[in-house]
C-alpha positions in Angstrom: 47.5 -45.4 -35.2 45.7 -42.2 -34.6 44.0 -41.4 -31.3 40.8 -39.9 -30.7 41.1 -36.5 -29.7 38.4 -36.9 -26.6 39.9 -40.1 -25.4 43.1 -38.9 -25.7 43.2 -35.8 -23.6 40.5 -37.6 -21.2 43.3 -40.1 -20.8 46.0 -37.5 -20.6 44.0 -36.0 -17.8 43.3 -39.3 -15.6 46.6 -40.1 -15.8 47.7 -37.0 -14.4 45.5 -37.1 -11.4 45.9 -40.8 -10.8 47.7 -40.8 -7.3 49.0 -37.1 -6.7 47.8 -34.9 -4.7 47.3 -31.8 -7.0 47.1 -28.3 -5.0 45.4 -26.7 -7.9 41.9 -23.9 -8.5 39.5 -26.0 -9.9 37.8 -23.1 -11.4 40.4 -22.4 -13.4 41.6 -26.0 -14.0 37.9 -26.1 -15.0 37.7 -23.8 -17.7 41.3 -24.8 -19.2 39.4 -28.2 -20.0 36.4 -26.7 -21.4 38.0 -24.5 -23.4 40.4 -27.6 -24.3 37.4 -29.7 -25.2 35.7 -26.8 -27.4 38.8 -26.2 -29.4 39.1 -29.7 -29.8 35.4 -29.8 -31.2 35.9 -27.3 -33.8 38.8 -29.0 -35.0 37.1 -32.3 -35.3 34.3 -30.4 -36.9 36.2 -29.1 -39.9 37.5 -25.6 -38.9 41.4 -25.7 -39.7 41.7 -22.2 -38.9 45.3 -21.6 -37.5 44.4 -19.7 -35.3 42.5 -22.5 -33.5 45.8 -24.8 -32.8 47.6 -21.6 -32.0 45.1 -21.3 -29.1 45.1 -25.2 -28.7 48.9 -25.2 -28.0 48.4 -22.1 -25.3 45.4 -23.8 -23.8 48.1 -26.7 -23.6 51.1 -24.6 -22.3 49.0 -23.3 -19.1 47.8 -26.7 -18.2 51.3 -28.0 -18.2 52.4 -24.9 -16.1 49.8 -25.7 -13.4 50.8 -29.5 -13.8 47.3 -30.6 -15.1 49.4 -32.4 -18.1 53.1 -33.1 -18.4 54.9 -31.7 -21.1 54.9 -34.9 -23.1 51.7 -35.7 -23.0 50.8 -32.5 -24.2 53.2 -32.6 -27.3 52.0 -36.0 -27.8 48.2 -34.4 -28.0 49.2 -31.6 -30.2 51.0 -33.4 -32.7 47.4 -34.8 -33.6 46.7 -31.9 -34.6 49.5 -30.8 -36.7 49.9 -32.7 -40.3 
Protein backbone atom coordinates (compact mmCIF):
# COMPACT_ATOMS: atom_id res chain seq x y z
CA UNK A 1 0.00 0.00 0.00
CA UNK A 2 1.29 3.39 -0.72
CA UNK A 3 0.58 6.38 1.61
CA UNK A 4 -0.26 9.78 0.70
CA UNK A 5 2.42 12.00 1.03
CA UNK A 6 0.23 14.82 3.00
CA UNK A 7 -1.33 12.39 5.30
CA UNK A 8 1.59 10.72 5.84
CA UNK A 9 3.89 13.36 7.23
CA UNK A 10 0.64 15.10 8.86
CA UNK A 11 0.49 11.86 10.69
CA UNK A 12 4.14 11.63 11.25
CA UNK A 13 3.85 14.96 12.79
CA UNK A 14 0.69 14.43 15.21
CA UNK A 15 2.13 11.50 16.41
CA UNK A 16 5.17 13.17 17.46
CA UNK A 17 3.50 15.86 19.41
CA UNK A 18 0.84 13.64 20.88
CA UNK A 19 1.66 13.75 24.72
CA UNK A 20 5.33 15.36 24.95
CA UNK A 21 6.14 18.31 25.93
CA UNK A 22 8.42 19.53 23.03
CA UNK A 23 10.85 22.63 24.08
CA UNK A 24 11.24 23.59 20.52
CA UNK A 25 11.30 27.42 18.20
CA UNK A 26 8.18 27.26 16.44
CA UNK A 27 9.48 29.63 13.91
CA UNK A 28 11.76 27.38 12.81
CA UNK A 29 9.77 24.16 13.44
CA UNK A 30 7.43 26.29 11.21
CA UNK A 31 9.35 26.76 8.22
CA UNK A 32 10.88 23.06 8.36
CA UNK A 33 7.16 22.02 7.58
CA UNK A 34 6.50 24.46 5.03
CA UNK A 35 9.33 23.83 3.25
CA UNK A 36 8.49 19.94 3.91
CA UNK A 37 5.15 20.44 2.47
CA UNK A 38 6.45 22.46 -0.67
CA UNK A 39 8.96 19.86 -1.57
CA UNK A 40 6.48 17.37 -1.18
CA UNK A 41 4.23 19.38 -3.75
CA UNK A 42 6.61 19.48 -6.44
CA UNK A 43 7.15 15.96 -6.16
CA UNK A 44 3.60 15.10 -6.37
CA UNK A 45 3.38 17.54 -9.16
CA UNK A 46 5.80 15.78 -11.50
CA UNK A 47 9.30 17.38 -10.91
CA UNK A 48 11.71 14.25 -10.16
CA UNK A 49 14.53 16.48 -10.05
CA UNK A 50 17.19 14.86 -7.64
CA UNK A 51 17.93 17.56 -6.31
CA UNK A 52 14.53 17.87 -4.81
CA UNK A 53 14.70 14.46 -2.55
CA UNK A 54 18.31 15.48 -1.79
CA UNK A 55 16.70 18.51 -0.11
CA UNK A 56 13.68 16.45 1.09
CA UNK A 57 16.02 14.03 3.00
CA UNK A 58 17.89 17.23 4.71
CA UNK A 59 14.56 18.95 5.35
CA UNK A 60 14.02 15.42 7.11
CA UNK A 61 17.47 15.12 8.88
CA UNK A 62 16.89 18.60 10.84
CA UNK A 63 13.46 17.79 11.92
CA UNK A 64 14.65 14.63 13.42
CA UNK A 65 17.64 16.51 15.10
CA UNK A 66 15.15 18.92 16.83
CA UNK A 67 12.88 15.80 17.53
CA UNK A 68 9.92 17.00 15.40
CA UNK A 69 10.01 13.26 13.69
CA UNK A 70 11.87 10.19 14.85
CA UNK A 71 14.24 8.73 12.74
CA UNK A 72 11.89 5.92 11.58
CA UNK A 73 9.29 7.74 10.69
CA UNK A 74 11.29 9.86 8.61
CA UNK A 75 12.89 6.84 6.69
CA UNK A 76 9.56 5.49 6.47
CA UNK A 77 8.42 8.93 4.65
CA UNK A 78 11.39 9.06 2.45
CA UNK A 79 11.28 5.74 1.11
CA UNK A 80 8.01 7.03 -0.70
CA UNK A 81 9.85 8.93 -2.39
CA UNK A 82 12.64 6.78 -3.58
CA UNK A 83 11.62 3.96 -6.34
Amino acid sequence: MRLTYGTTINSILLKTHKGKSLNLDKERSNALKNQLMLIEGEIGAGNNNIRLLIELKNVLEKMVKINLVSQKDAKLYLNQFVK
